[in-house]
C-alpha positions in Angstrom: 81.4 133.3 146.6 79.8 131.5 149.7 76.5 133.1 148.5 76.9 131.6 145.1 77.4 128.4 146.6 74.5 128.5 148.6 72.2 129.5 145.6 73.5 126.4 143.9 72.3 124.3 147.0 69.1 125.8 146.7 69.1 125.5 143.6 69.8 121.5 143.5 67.1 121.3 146.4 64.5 122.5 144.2 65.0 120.3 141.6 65.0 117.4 144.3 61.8 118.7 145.4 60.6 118.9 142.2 61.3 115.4 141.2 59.3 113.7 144.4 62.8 113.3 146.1 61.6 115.1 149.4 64.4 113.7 151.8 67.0 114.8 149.5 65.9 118.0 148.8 65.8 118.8 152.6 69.5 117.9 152.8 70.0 120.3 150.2 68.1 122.9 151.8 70.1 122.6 154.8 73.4 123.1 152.9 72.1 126.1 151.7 70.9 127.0 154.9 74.6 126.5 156.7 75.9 128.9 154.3 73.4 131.3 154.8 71.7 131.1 157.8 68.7 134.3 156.3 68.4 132.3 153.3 64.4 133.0 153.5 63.5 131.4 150.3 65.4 128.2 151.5 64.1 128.3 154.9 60.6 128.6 152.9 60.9 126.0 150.7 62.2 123.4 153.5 59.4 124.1 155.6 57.0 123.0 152.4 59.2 120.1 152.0 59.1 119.2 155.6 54.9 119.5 154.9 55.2 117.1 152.7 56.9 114.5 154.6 54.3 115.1 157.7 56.3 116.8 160.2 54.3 120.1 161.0 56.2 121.1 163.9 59.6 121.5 161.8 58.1 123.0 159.0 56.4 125.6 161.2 59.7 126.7 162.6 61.1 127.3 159.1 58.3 129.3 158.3 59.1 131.4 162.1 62.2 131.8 160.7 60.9 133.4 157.4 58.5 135.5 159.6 61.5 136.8 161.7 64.2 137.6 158.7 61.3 139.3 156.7 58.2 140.3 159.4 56.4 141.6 155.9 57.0 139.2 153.8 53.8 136.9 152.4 55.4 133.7 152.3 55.2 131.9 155.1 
């Protein structure tokens, strides 16, 4: 169930993104993320958001945390 609920989070957080909403979608994002904490495709996709909106430093620690749940994984 909880899993669920954080796919609809992530979910709703891409179509914020999508739609220019930036800050929004980051809120999202974290919901998600407080759900599931190894959520890499949301910890991914806030990091991009966070690129958007300037702030480097944040995004590169979602993308360290996509690099530590999935050391071969391409998307970060």
């Amino acid at each position: 169930m909880a899993i669920k609920e954080a796919e609809m989070f992530y979910k709703q957080a891409m179509s914020f993104l999508e739609q220019g909403k930036v800050d929004k979608s980051i809120e999202f994002f974290d919901s998600a993320l407080e759900i599931d904490k190894e959520y890499v495709s949301a910890w991914n996709d806030k990091g991009v958001a966070l690129m958007e909106l300037g702030k480097y430093q944040d995004a590169l620690n979602c993308f360290e945390h996509v690099v530590r749940l999935e050391p071969g994984d391409n998307m970060a």
